[in-house]
C-alpha positions in Angstrom: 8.9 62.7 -4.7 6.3 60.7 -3.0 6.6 58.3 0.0 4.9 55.6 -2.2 7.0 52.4 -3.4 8.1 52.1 -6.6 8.6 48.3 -6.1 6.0 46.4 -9.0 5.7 42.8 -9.6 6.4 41.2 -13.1 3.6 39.4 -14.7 2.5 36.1 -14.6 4.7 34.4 -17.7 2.7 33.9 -20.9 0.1 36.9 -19.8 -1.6 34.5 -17.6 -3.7 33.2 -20.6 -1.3 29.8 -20.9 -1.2 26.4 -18.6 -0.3 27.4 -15.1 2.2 25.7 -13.4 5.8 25.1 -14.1 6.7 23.3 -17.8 8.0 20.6 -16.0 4.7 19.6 -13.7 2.6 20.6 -16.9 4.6 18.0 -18.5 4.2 15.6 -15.1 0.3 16.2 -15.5 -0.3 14.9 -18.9 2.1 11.4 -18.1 -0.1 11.3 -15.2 -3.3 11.4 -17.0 -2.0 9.7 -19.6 -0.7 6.8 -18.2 -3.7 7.0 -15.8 -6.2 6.1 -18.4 -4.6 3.4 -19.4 -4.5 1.7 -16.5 -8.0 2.7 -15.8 -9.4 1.4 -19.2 -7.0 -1.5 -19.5 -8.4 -2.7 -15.9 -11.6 -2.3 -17.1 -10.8 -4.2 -20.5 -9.1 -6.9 -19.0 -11.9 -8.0 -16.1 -14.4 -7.9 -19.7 -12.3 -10.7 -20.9 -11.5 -12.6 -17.9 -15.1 -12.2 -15.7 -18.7 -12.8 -17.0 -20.9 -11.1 -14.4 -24.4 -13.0 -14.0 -27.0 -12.5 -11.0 -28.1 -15.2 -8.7 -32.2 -15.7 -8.8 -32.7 -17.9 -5.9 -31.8 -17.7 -2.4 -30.3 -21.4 -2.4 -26.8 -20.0 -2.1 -27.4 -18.2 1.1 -25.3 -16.8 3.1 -23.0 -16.2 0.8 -24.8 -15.1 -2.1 -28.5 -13.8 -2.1 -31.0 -13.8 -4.2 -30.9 -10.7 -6.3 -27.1 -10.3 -5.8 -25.0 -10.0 -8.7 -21.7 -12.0 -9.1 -18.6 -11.8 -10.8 -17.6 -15.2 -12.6 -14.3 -15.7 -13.7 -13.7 -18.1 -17.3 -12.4 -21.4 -16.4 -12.5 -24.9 -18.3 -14.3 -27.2 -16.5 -11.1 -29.2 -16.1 -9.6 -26.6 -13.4 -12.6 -26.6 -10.9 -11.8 -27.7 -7.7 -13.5 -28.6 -4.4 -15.7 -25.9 -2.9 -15.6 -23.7 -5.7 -18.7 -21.7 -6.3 -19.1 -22.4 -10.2 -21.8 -21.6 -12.6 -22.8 -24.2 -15.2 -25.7 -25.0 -17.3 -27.4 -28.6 -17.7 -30.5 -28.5 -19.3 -31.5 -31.5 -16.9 -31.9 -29.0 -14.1 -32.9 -25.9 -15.5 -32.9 -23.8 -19.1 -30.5 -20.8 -17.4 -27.3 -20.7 -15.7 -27.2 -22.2 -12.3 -24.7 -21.4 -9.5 -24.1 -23.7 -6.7 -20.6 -25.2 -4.6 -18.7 -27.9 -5.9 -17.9 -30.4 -2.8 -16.8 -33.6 -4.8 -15.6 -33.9 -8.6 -14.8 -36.8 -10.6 -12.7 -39.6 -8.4 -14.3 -38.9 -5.1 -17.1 -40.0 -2.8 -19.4 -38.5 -1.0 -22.1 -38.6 1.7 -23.9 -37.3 4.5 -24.2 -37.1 7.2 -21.2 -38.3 10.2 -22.3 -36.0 12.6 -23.8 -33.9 10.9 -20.9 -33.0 8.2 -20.8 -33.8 4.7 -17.9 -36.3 3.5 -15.8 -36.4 0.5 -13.5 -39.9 0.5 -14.3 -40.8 4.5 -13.2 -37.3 5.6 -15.7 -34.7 7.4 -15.6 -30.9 5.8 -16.0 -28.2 7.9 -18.7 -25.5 5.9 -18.4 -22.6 7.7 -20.2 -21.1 5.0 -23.5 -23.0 5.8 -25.9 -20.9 7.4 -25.3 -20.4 11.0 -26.7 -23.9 12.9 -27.5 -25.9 10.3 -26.6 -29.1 9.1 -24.8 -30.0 5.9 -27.8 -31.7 5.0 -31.9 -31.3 6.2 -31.8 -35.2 5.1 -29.6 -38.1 4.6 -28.0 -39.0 0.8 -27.1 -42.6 0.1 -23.1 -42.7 -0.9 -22.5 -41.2 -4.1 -19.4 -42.2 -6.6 -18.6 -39.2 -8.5 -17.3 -39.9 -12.0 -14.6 -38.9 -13.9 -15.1 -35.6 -15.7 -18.1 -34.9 -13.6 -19.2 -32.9 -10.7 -21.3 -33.2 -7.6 -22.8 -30.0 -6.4 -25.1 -28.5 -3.3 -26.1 -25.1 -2.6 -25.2 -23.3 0.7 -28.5 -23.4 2.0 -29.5 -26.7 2.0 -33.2 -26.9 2.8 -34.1 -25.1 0.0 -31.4 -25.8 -3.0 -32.4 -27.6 -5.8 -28.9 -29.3 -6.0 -27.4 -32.7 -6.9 -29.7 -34.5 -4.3 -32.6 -33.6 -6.0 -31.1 -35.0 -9.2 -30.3 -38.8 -7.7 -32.3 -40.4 -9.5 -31.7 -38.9 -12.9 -29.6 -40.9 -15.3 -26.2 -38.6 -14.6 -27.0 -39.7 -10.8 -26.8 -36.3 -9.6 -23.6 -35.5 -11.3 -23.2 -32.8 -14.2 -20.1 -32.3 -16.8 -17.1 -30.6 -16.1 -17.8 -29.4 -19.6 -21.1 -27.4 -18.6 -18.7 -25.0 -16.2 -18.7 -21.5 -17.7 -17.3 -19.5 -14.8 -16.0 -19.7 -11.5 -17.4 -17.3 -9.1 -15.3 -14.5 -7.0 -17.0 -12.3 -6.0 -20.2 -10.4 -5.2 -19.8 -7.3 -6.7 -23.8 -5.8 -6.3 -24.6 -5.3 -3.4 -19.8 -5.0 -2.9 -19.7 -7.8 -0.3 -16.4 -8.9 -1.8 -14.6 -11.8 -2.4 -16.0 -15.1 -1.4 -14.1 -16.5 1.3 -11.5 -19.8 0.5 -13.7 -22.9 1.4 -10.3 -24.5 3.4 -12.4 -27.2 5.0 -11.4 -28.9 1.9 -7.9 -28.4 2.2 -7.6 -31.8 3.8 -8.3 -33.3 0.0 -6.3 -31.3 -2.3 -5.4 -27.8 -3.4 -7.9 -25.4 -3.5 -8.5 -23.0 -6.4 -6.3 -20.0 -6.4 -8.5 -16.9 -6.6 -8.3 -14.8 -10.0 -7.0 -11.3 -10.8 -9.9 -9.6 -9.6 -7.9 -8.1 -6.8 -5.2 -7.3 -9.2 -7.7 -5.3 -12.4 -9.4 -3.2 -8.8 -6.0 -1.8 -8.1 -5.3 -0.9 -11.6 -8.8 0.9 -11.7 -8.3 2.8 -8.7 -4.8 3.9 -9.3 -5.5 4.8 -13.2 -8.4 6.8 -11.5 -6.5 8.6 -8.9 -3.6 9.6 -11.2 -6.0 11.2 -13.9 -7.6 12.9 -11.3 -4.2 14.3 -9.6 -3.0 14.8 -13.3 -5.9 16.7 -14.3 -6.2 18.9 -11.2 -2.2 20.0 -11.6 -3.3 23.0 -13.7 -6.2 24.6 -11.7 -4.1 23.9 -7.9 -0.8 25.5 -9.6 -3.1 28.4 -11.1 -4.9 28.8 -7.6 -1.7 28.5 -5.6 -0.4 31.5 -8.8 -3.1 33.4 -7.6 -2.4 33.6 -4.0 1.3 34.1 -4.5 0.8 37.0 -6.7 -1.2 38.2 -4.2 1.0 38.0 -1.4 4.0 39.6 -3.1 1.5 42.6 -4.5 0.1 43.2 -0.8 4.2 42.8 0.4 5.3 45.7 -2.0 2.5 48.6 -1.0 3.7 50.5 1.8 
């Protein structure tokens, strides 16, 4: 008889043809997929029905949004817009497309500027720490405004050069629009991903600010769905790689 070892390895189960991998992680794999997709396309569905995304042509909402960027809007009634929200409405008395600009006084309140350079809603300075970095809340003075009920009194975050309700003092609406032309409630910027727009807490002092939407929520959903049909779909070719090299070890273990 020979030295050689008659010690021989059994084949792979199901002639190597089949899934690789145990039954029970194959079965692991396709929950994981499954249930990945659904989070993935329900997060997707669900931002469809709750954002509008629209993209900002001017620059009069610098810093925080640019000209050219694109926005994520969520669907509010104009009844739930609050103080410093960054809405996006459409009057035809100041243009024939969607505009975006910062509420910073609704229907109730007054406003003016400046005290010190600072804007006032009902005798109480708001810090902007949005504004662009050194300027005023204003390049020129407003005469006191009384807001309304139902409407709103907007400005753009870069005041020099925003088209806002000071332009529109003279119009009939005094430089107030509807609640009721609010179609969305911006945020975030989503082209270039700058992210979320920061909470405008200067007007705390007044009232409750907006809580932010869901966005957050429908972004983990996406990334989580993703990440579990990936893992899910890569069970079968890691178990048949990891096969592979176990087969190979045992084969190499029995020559001697």
């Amino acid at each position: 008889m020979s030295g050689q070892s008659t010690t021989r390895t059994a084949p792979p189960s199901g002639g190597g043809n089949g899934p690789a991998g145990s039954k029970a992680g194959q079965r692991l794999s396709g929950v994981a997929v499954a249930l990945g997709l659904l989070l993935f396309l329900g997060g997707f569905a669900w931002a469809a029905v709750v954002y509008r995304p629209y993209t900002v042509p001017t620059s009069s909402m610098t810093p925080t949004i640019d000209a050219g960027q694109r926005v994520l809007a969520e669907r509010i009634d104009g009844a739930d817009v609050r103080r410093g929200d960054v809405v996006v409405f459409k009057d035809p008395n100041w243009a024939n497309s969607p505009v975006v600009k910062r509420v910073v006084a609704v229907g109730g309140d007054t406003v003016a500027c400046c005290t010190d350079g600072k804007l006032t809603v009902n005798g109480k300075k708001i810090d902007e720490p949005y504004l662009p970095e050194g300027s005023l809340a204003e390049i020129t003075d407003f005469p006191t405004v009384n807001v309304p009920k139902g409407r709103l009194f907007l400005l753009g975050d870069e005041r020099q050069g925003s088209l806002d309700s000071t332009a529109h003092l003279t119009d009939a609406a005094g430089g107030t629009v509807s609640q009721n032309t609010v179609t969305g409630r911006v945020d975030a910027v989503v082209w270039p991903m700058d992210g979320m727009l920061e909470r405008p807490t200067g007007f705390e002092k007044l009232g409750a600010l907006s809580s932010p939407g869901p966005l957050r929520t429908m972004v983990t959903l996406i990334v989580v769905g993703a990440v579990l049909v990936l893992g899910g779909g890569a069970y079968g070719p890691v178990a048949k790689v990891l096969g592979r090299r176990s087969r190979a070890r045992t084969e190499s273990a029995g020559v001697r």
